[in-house]
C-alpha positions as CSV (number, residue, x, y, z in Angstrom):
1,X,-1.6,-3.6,4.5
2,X,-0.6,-0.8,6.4
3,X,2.9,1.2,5.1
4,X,5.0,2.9,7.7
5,X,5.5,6.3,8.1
6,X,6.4,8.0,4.7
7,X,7.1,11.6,3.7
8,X,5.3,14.1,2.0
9,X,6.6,17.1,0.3
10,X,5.0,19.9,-1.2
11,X,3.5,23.4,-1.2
12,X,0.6,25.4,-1.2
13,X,-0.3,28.3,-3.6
14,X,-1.5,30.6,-0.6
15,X,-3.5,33.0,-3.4
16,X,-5.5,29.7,-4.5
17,X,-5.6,27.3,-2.5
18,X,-4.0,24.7,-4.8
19,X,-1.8,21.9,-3.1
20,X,0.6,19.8,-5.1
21,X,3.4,17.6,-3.7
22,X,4.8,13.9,-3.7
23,X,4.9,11.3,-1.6
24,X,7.2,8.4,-0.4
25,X,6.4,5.6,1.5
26,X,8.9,2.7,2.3
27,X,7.8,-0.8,1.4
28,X,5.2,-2.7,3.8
29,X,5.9,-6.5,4.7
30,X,3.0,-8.6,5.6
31,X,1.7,-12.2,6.2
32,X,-1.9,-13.1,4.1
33,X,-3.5,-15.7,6.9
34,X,-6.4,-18.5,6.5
35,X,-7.8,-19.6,9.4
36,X,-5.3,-18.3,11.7
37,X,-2.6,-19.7,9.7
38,X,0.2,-17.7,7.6
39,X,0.1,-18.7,4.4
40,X,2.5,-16.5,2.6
41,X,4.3,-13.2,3.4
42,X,4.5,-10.4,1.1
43,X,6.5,-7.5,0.3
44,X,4.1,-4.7,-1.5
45,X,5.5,-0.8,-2.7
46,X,3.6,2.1,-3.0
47,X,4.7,3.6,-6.3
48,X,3.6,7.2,-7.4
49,X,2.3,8.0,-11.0
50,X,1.5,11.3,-10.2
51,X,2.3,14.3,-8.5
52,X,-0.5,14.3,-5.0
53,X,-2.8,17.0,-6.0
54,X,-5.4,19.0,-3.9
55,X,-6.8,22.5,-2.2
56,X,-6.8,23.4,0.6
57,X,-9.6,26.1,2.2
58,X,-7.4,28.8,3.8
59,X,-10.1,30.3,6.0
60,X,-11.2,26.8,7.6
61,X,-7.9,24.4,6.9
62,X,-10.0,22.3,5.5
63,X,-8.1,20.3,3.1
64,X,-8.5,17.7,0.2
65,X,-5.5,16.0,-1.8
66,X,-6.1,13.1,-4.8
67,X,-3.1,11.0,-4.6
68,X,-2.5,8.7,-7.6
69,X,-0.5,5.1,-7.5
70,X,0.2,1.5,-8.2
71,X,0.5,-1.3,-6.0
72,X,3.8,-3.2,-7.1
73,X,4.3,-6.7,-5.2
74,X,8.0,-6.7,-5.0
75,X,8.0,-10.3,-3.5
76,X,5.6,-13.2,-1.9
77,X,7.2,-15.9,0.1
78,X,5.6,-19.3,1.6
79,X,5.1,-18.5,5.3
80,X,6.4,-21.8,6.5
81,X,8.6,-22.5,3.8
82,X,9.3,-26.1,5.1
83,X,8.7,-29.7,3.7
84,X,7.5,-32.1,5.9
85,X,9.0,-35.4,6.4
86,X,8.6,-39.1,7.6
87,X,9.7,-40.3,10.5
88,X,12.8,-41.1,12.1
89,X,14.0,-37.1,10.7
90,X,13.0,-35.0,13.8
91,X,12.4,-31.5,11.9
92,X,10.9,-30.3,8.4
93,X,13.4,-29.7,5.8
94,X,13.8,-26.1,5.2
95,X,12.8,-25.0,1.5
96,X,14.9,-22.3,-0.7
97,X,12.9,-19.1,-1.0
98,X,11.1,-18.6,-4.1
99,X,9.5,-15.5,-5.2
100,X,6.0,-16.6,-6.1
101,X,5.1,-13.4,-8.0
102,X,7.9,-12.9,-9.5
103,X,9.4,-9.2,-10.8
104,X,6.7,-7.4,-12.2
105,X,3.7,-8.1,-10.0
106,X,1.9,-4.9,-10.2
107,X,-1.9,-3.2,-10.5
108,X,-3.2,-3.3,-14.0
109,X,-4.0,0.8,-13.7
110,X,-3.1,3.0,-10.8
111,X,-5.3,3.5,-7.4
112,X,-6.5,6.9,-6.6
113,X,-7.7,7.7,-3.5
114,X,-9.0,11.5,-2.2
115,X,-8.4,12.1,0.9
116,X,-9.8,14.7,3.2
117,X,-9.7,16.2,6.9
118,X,-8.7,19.6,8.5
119,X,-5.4,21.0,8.7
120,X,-4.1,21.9,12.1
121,X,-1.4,23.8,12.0
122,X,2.0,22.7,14.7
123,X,0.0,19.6,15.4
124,X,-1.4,16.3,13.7
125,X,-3.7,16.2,11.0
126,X,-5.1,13.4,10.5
127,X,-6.8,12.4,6.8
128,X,-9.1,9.8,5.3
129,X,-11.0,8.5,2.3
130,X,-11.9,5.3,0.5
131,X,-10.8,3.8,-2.7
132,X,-11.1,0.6,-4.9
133,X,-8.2,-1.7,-6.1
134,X,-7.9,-2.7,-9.6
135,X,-6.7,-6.1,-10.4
136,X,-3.0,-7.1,-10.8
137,X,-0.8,-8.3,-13.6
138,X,2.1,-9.7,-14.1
139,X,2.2,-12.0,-11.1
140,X,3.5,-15.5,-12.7
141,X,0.9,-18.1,-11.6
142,X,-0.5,-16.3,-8.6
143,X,-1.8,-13.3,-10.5
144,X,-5.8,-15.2,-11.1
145,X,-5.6,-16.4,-7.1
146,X,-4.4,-13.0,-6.5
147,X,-7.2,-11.3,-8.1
148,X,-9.3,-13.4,-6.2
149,X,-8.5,-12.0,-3.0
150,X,-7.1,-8.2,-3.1
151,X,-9.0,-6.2,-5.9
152,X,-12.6,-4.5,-5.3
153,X,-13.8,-1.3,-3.2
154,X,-14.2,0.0,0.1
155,X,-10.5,0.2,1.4
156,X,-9.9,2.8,3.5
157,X,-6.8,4.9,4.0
158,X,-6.0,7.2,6.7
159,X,-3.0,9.0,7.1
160,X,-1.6,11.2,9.8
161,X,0.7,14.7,8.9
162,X,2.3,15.9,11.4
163,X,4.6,19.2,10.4
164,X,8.7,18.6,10.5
């Protein structure tokens, strides 16, 4: 899963060092495949639980921010919502769109990932760091097949600041 672009605001205490902000970052659609095949798409939101804390070293730029969140599944669709049928009907019959995770589809405590790289200042800065999923609740009868497949370590996240 890879969110667009989102926005980051906040400040730095110049006499300490000490970042604090928030950040917002607009809803990422994907499709889970098998085999080469889409199985479902998805609709997943970022959702902040606390303020992004962090310091950054003044003398070398170098920087390092905790950011704390949930994963919330806002929706999961079939793919190729379509039915097959027999012959003589020449196409699959469309099927209505069902939410298969229903409303509340969400991580059972939030992800926190630190992040860390080197401010440069009127250009990109780019930032990374490594962070486990917890498993999910609330996902009607997907939640078990969903825990199967998304929670655990070693996700990455990199993000790139450039200043506005």
């Amino acid at each position: 899963m890879s969110p667009p672009p989102g926005i980051f605001k906040g400040g730095i205490d110049l006499s300490t060092g000490q970042l604090q902000g928030s950040i917002a970052l607009p809803n990422t659609t994907f499709t889970q495949s098998e085999a080469g095949v889409g199985l479902v798409t998805a609709t997943a939101a970022i959702v902040q639980t606390k303020p992004v804390t962090g310091h950054v070293n003044i003398g070398t730029f170098k920087v390092t921010a905790t950011s704390t969140f949930n994963i919330h599944i806002v929706s999961m669709y079939l793919a190729t919502p379509t039915v097959p049928v027999a012959l003589p009907v020449k196409a699959p019959i469309p099927v209505p769109p069902v939410n298969l995770v229903g409303n509340s589809c969400t991580t059972v405590a939030p992800v926190s990932v630190t992040m860390s790289g080197t401010a440069h200042l009127g250009s990109a800065s780019t930032f990374n760091g490594t962070f486990s999923i917890p498993d999910f609740a609330n996902c009607e009868a997907l939640t078990s097949v969903l825990n199967e497949e998304i929670p655990g370590p070693g996700n990455t996240f990199s993000a790139t600041a450039t200043p506005s």
